[in-house]
N, C-alpha and C positions, 0 to 999 in steps of 0.2 A: 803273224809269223815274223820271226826275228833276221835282219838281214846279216848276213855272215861274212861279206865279201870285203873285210881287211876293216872294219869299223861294227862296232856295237850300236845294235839299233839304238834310236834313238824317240824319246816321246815328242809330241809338237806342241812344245811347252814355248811361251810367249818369246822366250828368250832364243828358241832354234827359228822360229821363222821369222823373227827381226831379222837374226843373223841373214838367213837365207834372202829373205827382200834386198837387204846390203851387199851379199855376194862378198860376205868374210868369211876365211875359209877359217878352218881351226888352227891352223897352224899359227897362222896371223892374230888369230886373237890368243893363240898361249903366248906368243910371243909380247903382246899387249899388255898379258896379265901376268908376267912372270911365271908361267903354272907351265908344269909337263903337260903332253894333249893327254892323258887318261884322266888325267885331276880336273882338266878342260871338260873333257865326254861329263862325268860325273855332274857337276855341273849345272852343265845346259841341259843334260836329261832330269833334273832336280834330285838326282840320288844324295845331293850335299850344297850345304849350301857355302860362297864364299865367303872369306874373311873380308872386315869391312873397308880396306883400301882395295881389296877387288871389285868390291859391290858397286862402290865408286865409281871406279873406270868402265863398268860395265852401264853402268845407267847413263854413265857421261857418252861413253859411245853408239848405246841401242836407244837410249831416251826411252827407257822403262821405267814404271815406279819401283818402288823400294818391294810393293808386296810382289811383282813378278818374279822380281829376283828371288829374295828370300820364297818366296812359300812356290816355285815352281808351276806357278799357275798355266 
């Protein structure tokens, strides 16, 4: 079931529960990554993948590899 309460659900793709372990909220990390939060949601739910100076700062800050990011695992 899809949560509806001001945010798009979201998959627990490697990249949402680093976040959540870290207690970064999205806001923080659009702001991180230059991105608006709906290009942020996108994202982290693996509907798109980032461009490679996002990919960057995301690995630099979650300490993901390259295949989380890219392939949404």
């Amino acid at each position: 079931m899809t949560e509806k309460i001001g945010r798009p659900a979201l998959r627990r793709t490697a990249m949402r529960v680093r976040l959540e372990e870290r207690g970064i909220e999205m806001e923080e990390l659009a702001r991180y990554l230059e991105l608006s939060i709906p290009q942020v949601y996108r994202i982290i739910g693996g509907r798109c993948v980032p461009r490679p100076a996002q990919a960057r700062r995301l690995r630099e800050l979650l300490g993901l590899s390259w295949e989380d990011i890219f392939l949404g695992e």
